[in-house]
N, CA and C atoms of all chains as a GROMACS GRO file, in nm:
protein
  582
    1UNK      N    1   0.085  -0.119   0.000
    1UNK     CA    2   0.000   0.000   0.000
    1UNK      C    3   0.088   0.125   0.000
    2UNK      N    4   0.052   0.228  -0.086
    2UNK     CA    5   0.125   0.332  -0.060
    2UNK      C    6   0.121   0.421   0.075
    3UNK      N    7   0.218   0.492   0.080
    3UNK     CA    8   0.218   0.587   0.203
    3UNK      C    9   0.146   0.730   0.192
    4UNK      N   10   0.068   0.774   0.292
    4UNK     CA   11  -0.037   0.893   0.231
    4UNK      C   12   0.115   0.980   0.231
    5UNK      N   13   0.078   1.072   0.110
    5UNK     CA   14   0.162   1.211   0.073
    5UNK      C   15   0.196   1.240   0.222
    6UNK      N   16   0.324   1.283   0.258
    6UNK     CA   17   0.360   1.378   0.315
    6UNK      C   18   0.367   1.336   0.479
    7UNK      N   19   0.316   1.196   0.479
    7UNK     CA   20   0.326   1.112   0.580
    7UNK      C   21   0.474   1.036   0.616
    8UNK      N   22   0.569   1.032   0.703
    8UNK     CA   23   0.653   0.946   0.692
    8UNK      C   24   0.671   0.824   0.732
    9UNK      N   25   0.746   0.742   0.656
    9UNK     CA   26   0.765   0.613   0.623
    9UNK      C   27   0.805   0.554   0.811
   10UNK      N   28   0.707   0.483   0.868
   10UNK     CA   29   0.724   0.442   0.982
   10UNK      C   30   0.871   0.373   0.999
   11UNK      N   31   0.863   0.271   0.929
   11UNK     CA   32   1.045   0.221   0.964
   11UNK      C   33   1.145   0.357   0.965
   12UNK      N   34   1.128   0.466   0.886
   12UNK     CA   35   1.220   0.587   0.873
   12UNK      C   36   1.239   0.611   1.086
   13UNK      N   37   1.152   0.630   1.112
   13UNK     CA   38   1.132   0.680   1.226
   13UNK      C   39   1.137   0.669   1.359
   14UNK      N   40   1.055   0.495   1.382
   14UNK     CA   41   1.025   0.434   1.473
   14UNK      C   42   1.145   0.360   1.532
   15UNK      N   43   1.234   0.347   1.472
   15UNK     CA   44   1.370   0.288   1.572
   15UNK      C   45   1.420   0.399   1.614
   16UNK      N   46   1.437   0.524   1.565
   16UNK     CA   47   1.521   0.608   1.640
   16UNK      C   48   1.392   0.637   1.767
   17UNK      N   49   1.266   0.667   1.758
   17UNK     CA   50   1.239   0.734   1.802
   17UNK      C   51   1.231   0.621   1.999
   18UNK      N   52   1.171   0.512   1.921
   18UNK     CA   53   1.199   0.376   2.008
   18UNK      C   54   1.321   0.344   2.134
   19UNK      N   55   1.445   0.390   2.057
   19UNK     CA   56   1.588   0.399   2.098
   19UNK      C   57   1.596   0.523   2.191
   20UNK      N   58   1.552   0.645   2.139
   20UNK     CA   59   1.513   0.790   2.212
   20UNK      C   60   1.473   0.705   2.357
   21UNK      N   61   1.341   0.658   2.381
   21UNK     CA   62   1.290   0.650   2.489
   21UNK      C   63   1.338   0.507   2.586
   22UNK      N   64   1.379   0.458   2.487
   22UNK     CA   65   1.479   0.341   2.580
   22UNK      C   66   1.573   0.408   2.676
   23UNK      N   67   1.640   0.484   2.608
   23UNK     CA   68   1.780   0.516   2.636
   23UNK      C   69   1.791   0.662   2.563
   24UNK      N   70   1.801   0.752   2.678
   24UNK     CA   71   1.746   0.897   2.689
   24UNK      C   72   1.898   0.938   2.591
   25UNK      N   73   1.862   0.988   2.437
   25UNK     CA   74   2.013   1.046   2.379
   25UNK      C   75   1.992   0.934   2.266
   26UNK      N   76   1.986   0.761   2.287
   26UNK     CA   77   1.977   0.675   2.183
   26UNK      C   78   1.945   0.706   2.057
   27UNK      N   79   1.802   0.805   2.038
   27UNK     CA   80   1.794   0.827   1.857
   27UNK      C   81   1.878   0.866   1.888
   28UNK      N   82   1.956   0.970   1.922
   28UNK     CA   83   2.063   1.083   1.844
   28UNK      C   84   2.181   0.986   1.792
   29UNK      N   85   2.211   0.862   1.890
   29UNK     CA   86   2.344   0.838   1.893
   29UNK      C   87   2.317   0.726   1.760
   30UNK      N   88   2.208   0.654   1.735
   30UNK     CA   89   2.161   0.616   1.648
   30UNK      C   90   2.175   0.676   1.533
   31UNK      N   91   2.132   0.792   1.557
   31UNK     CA   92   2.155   0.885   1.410
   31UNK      C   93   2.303   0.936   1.381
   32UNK      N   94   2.346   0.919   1.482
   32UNK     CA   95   2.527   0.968   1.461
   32UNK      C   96   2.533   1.101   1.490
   33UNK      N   97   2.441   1.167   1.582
   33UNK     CA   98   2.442   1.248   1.669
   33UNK      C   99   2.537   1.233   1.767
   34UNK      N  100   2.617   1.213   1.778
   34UNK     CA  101   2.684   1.179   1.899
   34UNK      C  102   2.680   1.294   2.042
   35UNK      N  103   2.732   1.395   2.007
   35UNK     CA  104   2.751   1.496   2.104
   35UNK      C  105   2.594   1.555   2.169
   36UNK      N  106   2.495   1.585   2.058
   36UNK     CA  107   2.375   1.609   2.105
   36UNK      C  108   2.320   1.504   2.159
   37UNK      N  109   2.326   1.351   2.106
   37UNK     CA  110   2.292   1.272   2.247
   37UNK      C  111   2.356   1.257   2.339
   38UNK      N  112   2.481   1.302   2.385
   38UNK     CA  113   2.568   1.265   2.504
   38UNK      C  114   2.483   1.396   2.588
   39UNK      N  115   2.442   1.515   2.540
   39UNK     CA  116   2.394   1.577   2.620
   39UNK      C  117   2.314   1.558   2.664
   40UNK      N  118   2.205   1.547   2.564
   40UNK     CA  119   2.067   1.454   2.587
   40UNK      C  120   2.089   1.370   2.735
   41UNK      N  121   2.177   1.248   2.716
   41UNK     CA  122   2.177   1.168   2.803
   41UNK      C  123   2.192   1.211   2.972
   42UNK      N  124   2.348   1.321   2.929
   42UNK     CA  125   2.364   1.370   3.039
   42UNK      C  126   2.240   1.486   3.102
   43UNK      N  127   2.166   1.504   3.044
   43UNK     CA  128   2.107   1.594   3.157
   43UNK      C  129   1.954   1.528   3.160
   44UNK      N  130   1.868   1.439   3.094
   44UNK     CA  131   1.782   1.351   3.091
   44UNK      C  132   1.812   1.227   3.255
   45UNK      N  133   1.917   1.212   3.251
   45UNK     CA  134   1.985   1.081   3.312
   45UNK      C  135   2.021   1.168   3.434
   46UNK      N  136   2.082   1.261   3.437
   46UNK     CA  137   2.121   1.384   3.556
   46UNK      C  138   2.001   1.453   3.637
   47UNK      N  139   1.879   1.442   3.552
   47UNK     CA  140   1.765   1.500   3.621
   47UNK      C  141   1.698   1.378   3.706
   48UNK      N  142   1.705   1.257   3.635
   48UNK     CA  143   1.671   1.166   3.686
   48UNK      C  144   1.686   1.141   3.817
   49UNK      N  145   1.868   1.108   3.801
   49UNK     CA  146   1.994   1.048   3.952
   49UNK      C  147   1.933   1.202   4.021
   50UNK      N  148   1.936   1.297   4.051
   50UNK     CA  149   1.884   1.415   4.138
   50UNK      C  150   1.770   1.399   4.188
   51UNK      N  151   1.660   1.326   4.106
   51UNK     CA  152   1.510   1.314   4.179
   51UNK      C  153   1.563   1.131   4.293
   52UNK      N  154   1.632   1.116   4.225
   52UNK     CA  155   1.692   0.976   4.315
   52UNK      C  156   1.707   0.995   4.467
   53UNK      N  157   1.843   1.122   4.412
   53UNK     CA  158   1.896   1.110   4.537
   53UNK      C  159   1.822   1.216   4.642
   54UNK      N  160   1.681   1.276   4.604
   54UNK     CA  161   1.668   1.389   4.666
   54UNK      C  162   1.523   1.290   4.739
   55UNK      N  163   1.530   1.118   4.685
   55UNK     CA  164   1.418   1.076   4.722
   55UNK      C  165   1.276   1.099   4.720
   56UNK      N  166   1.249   1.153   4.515
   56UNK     CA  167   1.132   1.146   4.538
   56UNK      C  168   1.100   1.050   4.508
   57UNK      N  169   0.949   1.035   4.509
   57UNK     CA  170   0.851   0.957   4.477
   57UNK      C  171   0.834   0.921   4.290
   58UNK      N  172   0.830   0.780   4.266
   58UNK     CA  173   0.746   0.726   4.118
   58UNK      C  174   0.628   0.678   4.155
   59UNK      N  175   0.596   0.734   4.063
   59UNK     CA  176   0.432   0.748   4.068
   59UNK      C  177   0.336   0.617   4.014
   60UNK      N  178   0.265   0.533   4.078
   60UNK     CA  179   0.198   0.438   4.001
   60UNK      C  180   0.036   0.454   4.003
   61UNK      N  181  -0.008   0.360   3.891
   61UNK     CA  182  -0.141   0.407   3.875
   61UNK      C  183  -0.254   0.385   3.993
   62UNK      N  184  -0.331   0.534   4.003
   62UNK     CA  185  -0.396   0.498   4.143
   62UNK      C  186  -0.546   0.534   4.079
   63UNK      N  187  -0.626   0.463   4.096
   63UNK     CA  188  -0.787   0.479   4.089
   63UNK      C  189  -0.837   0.551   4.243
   64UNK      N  190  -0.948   0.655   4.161
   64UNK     CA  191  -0.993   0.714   4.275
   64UNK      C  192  -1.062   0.837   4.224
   65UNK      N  193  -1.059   0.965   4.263
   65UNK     CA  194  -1.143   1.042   4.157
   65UNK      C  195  -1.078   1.123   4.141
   66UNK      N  196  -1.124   1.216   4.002
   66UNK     CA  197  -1.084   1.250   3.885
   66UNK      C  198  -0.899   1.342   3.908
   67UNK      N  199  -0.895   1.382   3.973
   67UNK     CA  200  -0.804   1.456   4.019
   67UNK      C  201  -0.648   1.334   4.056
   68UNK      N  202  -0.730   1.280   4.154
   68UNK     CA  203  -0.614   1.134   4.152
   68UNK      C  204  -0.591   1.039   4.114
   69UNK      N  205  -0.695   1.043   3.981
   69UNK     CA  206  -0.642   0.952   3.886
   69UNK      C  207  -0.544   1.061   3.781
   70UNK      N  208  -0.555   1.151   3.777
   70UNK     CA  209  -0.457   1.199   3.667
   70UNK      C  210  -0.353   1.270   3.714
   71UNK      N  211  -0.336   1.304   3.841
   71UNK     CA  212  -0.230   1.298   3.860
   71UNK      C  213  -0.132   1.217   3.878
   72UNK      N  214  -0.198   1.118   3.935
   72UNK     CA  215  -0.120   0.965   3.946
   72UNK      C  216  -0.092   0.908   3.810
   73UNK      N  217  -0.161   0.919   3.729
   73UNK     CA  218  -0.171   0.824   3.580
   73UNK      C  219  -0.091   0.903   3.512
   74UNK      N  220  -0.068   1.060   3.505
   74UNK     CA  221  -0.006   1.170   3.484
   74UNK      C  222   0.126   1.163   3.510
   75UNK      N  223   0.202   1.106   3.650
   75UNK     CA  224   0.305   1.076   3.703
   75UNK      C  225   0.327   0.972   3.628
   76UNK      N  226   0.265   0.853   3.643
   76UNK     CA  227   0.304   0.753   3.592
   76UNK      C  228   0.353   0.734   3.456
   77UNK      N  229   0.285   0.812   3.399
   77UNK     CA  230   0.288   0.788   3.187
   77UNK      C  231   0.440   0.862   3.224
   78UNK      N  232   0.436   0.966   3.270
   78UNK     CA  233   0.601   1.060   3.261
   78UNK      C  234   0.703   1.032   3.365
   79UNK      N  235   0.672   0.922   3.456
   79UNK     CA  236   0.771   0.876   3.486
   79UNK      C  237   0.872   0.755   3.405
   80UNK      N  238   0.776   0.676   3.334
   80UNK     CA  239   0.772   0.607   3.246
   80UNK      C  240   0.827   0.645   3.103
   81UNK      N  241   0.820   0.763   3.086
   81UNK     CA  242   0.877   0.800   2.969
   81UNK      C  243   1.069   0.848   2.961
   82UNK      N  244   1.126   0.820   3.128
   82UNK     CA  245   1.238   0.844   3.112
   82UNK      C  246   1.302   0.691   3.032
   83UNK      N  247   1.203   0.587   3.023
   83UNK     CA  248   1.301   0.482   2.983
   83UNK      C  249   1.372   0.410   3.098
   84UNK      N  250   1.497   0.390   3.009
   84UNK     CA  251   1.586   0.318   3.106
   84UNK      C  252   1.655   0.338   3.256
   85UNK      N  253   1.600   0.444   3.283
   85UNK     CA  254   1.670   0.495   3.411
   85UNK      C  255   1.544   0.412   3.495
   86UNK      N  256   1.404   0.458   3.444
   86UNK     CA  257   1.320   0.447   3.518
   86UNK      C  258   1.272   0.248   3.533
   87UNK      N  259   1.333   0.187   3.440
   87UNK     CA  260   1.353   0.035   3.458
   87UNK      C  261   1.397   0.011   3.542
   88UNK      N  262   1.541   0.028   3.526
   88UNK     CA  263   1.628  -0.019   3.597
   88UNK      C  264   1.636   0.051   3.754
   89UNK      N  265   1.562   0.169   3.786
   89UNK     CA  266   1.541   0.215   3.930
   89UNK      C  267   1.450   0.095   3.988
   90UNK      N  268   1.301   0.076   3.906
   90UNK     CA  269   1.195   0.002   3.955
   90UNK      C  270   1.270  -0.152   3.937
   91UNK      N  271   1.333  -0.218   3.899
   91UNK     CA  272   1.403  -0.320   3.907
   91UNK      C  273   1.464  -0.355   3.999
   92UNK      N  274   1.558  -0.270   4.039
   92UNK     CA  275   1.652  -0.269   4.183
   92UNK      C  276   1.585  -0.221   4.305
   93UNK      N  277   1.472  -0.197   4.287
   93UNK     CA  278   1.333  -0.214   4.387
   93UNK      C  279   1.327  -0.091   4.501
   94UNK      N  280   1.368   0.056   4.401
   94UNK     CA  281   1.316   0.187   4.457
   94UNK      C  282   1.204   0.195   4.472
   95UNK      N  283   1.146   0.228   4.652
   95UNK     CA  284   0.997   0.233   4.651
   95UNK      C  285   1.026   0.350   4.773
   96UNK      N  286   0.990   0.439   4.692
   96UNK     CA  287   0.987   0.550   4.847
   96UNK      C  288   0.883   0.632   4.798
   97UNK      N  289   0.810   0.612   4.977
   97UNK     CA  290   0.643   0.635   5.010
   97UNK      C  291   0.678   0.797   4.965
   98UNK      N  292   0.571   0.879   4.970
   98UNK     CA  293   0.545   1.055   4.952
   98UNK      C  294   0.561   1.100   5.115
   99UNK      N  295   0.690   1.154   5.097
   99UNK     CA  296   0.741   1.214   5.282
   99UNK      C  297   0.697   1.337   5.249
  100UNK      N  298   0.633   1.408   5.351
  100UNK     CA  299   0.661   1.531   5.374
  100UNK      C  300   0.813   1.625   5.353
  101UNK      N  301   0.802   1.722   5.297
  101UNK     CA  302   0.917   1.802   5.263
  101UNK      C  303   0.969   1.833   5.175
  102UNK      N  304   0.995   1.981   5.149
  102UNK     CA  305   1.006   2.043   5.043
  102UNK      C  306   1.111   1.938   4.921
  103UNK      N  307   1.257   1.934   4.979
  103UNK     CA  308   1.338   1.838   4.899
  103UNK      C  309   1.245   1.756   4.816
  104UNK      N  310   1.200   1.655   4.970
  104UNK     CA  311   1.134   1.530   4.883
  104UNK      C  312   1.040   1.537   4.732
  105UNK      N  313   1.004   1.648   4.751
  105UNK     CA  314   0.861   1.707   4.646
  105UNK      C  315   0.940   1.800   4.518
  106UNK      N  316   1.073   1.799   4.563
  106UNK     CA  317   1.116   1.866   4.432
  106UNK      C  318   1.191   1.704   4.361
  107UNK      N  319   1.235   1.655   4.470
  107UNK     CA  320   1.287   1.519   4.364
  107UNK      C  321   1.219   1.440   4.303
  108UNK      N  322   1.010   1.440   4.353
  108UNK     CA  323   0.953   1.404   4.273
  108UNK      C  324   0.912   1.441   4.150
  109UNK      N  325   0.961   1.600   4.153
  109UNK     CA  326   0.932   1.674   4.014
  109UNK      C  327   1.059   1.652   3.964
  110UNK      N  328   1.182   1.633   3.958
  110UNK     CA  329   1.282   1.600   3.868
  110UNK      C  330   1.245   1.458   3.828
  111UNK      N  331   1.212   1.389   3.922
  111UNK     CA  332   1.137   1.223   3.824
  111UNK      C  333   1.084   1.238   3.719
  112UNK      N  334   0.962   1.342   3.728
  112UNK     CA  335   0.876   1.354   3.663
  112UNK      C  336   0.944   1.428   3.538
  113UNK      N  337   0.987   1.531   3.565
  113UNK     CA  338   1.016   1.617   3.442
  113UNK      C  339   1.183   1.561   3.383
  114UNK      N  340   1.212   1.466   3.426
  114UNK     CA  341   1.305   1.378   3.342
  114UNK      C  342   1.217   1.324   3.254
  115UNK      N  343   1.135   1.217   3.257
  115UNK     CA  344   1.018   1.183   3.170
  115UNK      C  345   1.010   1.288   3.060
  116UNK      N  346   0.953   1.407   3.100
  116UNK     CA  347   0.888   1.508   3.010
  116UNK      C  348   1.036   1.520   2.911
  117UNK      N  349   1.144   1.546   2.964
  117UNK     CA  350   1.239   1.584   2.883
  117UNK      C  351   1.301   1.520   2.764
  118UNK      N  352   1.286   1.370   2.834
  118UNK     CA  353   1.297   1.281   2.712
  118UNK      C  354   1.206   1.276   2.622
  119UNK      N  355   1.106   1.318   2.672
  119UNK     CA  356   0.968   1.292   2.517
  119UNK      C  357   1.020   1.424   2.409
  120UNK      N  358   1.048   1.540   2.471
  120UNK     CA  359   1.134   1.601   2.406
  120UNK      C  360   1.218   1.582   2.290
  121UNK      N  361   1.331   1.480   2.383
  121UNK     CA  362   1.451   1.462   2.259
  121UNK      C  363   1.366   1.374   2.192
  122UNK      N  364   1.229   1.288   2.246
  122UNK     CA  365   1.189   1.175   2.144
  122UNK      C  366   1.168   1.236   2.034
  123UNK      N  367   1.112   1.343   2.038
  123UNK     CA  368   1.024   1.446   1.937
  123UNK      C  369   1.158   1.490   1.858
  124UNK      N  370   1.276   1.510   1.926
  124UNK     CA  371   1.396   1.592   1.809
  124UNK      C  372   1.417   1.473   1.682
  125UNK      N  373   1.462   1.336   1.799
  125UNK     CA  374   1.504   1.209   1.677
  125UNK      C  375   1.412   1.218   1.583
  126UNK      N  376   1.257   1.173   1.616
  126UNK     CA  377   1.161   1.231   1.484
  126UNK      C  378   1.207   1.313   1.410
  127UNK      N  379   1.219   1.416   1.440
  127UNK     CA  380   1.237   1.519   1.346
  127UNK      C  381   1.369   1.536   1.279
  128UNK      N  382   1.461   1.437   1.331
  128UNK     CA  383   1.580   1.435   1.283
  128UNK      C  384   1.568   1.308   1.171
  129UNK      N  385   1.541   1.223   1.225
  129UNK     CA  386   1.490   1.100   1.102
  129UNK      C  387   1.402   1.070   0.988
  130UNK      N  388   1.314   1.174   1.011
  130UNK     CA  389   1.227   1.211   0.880
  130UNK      C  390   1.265   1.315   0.810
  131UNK      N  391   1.390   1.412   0.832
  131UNK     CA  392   1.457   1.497   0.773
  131UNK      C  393   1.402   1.591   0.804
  132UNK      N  394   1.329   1.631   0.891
  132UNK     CA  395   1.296   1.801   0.893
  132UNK      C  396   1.378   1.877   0.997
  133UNK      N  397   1.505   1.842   1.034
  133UNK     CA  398   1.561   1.891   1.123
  133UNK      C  399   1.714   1.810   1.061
  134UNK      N  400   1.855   1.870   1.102
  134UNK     CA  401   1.946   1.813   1.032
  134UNK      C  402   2.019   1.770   1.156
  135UNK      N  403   2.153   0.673   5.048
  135UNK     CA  404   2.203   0.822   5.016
  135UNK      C  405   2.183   0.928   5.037
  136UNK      N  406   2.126   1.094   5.022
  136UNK     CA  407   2.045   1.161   5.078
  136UNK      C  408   2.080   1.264   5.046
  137UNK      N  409   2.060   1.381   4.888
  137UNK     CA  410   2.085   1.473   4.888
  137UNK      C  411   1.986   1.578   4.952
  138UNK      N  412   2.014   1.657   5.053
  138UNK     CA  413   1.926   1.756   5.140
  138UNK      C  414   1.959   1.868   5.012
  139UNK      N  415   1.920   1.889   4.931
  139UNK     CA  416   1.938   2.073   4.841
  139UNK      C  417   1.895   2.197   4.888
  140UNK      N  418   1.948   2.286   4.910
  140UNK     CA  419   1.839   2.409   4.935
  140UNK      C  420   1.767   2.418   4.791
  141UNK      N  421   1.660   2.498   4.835
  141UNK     CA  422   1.504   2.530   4.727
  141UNK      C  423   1.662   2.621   4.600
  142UNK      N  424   1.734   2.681   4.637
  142UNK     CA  425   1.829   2.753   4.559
  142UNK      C  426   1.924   2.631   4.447
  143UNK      N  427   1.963   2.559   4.529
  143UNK     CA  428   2.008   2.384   4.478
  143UNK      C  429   2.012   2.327   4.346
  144UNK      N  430   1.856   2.350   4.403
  144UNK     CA  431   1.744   2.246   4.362
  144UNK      C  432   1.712   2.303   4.200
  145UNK      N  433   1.694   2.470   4.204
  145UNK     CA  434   1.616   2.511   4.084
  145UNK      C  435   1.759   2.533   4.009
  146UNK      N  436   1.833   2.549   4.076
  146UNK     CA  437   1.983   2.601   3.964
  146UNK      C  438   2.006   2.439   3.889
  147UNK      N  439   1.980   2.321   3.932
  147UNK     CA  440   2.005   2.223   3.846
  147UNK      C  441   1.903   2.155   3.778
  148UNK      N  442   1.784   2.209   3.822
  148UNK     CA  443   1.685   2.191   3.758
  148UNK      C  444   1.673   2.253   3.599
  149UNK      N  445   1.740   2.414   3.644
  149UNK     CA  446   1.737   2.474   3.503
  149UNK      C  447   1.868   2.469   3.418
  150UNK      N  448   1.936   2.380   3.506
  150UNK     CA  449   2.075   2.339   3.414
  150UNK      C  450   2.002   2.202   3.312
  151UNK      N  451   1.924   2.142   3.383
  151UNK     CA  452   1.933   1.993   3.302
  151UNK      C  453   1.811   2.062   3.203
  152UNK      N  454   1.751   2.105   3.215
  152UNK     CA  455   1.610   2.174   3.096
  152UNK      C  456   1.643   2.265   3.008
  153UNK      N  457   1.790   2.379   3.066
  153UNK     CA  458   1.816   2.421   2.958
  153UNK      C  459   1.928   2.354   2.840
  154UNK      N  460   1.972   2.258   2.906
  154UNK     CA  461   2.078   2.168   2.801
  154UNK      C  462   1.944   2.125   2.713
  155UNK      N  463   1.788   2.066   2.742
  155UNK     CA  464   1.782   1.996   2.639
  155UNK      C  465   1.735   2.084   2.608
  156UNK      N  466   1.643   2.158   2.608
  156UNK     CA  467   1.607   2.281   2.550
  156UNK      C  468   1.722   2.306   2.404
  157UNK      N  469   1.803   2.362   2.481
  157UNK     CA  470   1.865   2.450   2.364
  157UNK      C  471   1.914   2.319   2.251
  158UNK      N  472   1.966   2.192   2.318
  158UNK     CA  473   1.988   2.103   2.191
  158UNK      C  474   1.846   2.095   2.104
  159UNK      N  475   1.691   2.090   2.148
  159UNK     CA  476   1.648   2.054   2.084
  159UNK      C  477   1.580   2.172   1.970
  160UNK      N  478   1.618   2.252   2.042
  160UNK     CA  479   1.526   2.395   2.000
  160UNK      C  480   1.584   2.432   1.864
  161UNK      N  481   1.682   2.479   1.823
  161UNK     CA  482   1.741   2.524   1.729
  161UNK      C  483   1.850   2.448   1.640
  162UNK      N  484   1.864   2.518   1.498
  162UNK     CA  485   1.984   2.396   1.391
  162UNK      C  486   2.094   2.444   1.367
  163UNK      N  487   2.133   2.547   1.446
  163UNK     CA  488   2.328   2.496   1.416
  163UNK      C  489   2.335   2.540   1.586
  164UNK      N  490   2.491   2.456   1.572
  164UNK     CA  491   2.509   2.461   1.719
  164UNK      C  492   2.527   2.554   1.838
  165UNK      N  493   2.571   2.674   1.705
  165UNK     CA  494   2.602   2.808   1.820
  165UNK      C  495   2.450   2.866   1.839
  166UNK      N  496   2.315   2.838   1.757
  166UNK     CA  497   2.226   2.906   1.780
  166UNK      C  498   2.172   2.841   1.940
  167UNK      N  499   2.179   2.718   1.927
  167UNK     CA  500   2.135   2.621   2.010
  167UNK      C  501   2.281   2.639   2.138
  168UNK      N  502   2.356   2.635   2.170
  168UNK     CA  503   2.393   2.709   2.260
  168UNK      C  504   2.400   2.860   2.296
  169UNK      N  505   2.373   2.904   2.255
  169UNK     CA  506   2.321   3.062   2.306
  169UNK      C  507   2.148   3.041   2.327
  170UNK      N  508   2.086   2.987   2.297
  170UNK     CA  509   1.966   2.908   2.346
  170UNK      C  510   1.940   2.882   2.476
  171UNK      N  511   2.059   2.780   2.510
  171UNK     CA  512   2.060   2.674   2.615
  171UNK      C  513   2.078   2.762   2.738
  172UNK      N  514   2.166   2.904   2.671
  172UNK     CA  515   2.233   2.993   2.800
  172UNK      C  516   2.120   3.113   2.780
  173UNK      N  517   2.035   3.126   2.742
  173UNK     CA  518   1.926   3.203   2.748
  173UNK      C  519   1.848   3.132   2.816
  174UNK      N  520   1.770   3.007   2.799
  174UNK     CA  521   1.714   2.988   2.875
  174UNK      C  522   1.748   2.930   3.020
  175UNK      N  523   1.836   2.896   3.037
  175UNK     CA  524   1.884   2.864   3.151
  175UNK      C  525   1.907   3.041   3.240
  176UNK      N  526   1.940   3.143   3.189
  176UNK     CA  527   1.926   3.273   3.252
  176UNK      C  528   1.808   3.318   3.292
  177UNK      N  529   1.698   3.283   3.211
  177UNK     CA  530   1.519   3.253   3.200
  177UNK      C  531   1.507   3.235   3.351
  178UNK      N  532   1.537   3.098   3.380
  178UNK     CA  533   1.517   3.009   3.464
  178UNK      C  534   1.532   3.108   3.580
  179UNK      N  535   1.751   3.145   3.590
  179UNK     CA  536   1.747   3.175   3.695
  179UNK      C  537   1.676   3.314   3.783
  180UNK      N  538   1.631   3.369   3.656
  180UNK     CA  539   1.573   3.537   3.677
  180UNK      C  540   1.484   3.527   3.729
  181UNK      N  541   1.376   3.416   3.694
  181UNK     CA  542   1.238   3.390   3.735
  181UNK      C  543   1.256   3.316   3.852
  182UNK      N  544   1.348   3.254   3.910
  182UNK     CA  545   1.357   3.229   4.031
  182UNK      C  546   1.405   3.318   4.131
  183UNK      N  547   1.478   3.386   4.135
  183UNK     CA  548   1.505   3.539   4.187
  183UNK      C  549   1.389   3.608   4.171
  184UNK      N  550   1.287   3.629   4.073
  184UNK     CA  551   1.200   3.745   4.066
  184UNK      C  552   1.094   3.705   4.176
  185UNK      N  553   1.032   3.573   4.149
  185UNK     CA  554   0.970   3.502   4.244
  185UNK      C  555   0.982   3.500   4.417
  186UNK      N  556   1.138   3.448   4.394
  186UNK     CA  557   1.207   3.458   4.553
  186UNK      C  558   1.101   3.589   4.635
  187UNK      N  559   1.209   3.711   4.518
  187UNK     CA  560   1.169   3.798   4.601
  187UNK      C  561   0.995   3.884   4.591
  188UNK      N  562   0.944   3.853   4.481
  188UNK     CA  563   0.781   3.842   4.477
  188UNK      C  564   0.753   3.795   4.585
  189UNK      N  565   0.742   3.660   4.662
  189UNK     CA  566   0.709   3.625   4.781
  189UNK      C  567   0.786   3.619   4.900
  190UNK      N  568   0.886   3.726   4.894
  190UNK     CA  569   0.999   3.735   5.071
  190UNK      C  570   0.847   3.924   5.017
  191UNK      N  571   0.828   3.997   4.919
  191UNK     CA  572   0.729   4.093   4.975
  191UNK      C  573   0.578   4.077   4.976
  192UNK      N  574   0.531   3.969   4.942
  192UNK     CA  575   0.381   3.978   4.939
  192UNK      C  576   0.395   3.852   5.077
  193UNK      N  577   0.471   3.799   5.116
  193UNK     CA  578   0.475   3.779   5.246
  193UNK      C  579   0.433   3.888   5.416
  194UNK      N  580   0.491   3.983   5.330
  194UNK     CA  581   0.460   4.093   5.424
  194UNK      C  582   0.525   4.088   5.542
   0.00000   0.00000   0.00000
């Protein structure tokens, strides 16, 4: 079947972008980006180890109403989107409850907005693999 | 382990790691995208200073 006009060719795309969210920097380094994914990595992977060590909270899915399901489901999708950091944390069996205190509540927002950052670079590899970005 | 940060810490590396990707992802040659990265990372720190002191006076 042909591809609609102006649509890009999924294989073009889907490994870098795949690789992106595995491994925060992967499209780039995939693409032979090297230096823009080493940054990528380093500050994706750096925001991460900081919400680590500052002990926040990952977020899992909680039923309940409307507010705490999306923040929770909200946490969860973007904690989830750092990839491999966020495997291999939940693997080696990081479970720390929601403490009171300012720290604690900012290291849950570096969890979180590690996530966000990588969907980011996910979005650059796209745009680097379908050619609209060099 | 246990990094304790001050709230000061906390946002200076916060807007270190957002403005690296920022500026890599934002712009296409490299010097635009680092003068980017150091704009918005100045962003960051202004609005945390402006804030600071927004609420050390509507504290009262």
């Amino acid at each position: 079947m042909d591809q609609p006009k102006g649509r890009p060719a999924l294989r073009a795309w889907a490994g870098p972008v795949a690789l992106a969210w595995i491994l925060p920097g992967g499209g780039h380094f995939y693409l032979k980006r090297w230096n823009r994914g080493g940054l990528l990595l380093f500050a994706v992977a750096g925001m991460f180890l900081f919400g680590l060590l500052m002990r926040g909270k990952l977020f899992e899915p909680v039923d309940g109403d409307t507010f705490t399901m999306l923040l929770n489901y909200g946490g969860y999708l973007f904690n989830l989107a750092s990839g491999s950091p966020y495997f291999l944390t939940t693997w080696l069996g990081y479970n720390q409850p929601e403490l009171p205190g300012a720290v604690h509540d900012y290291g849950t927002k570096f969890l979180v907005c590690a996530g966000l950052l990588n969907i980011l670079s996910m979005v650059d590899a796209y745009e680097i693999a379908v050619g609209k970005k060099s | 382990m246990y990094w304790n940060l001050t709230h000061f810490e906390a946002s200076f590396f916060f807007a270190l790691f957002a403005a690296i990707v920022f500026g890599v992802v934002s712009r296409r040659t490299d010097r635009d995208r680092l003068y980017y990265g150091l704009y918005v990372f100045a962003c960051f720190l202004v609005a945390t200073f402006g804030l600071g002191w927004l609420m050390y006076f509507g504290h009262g």
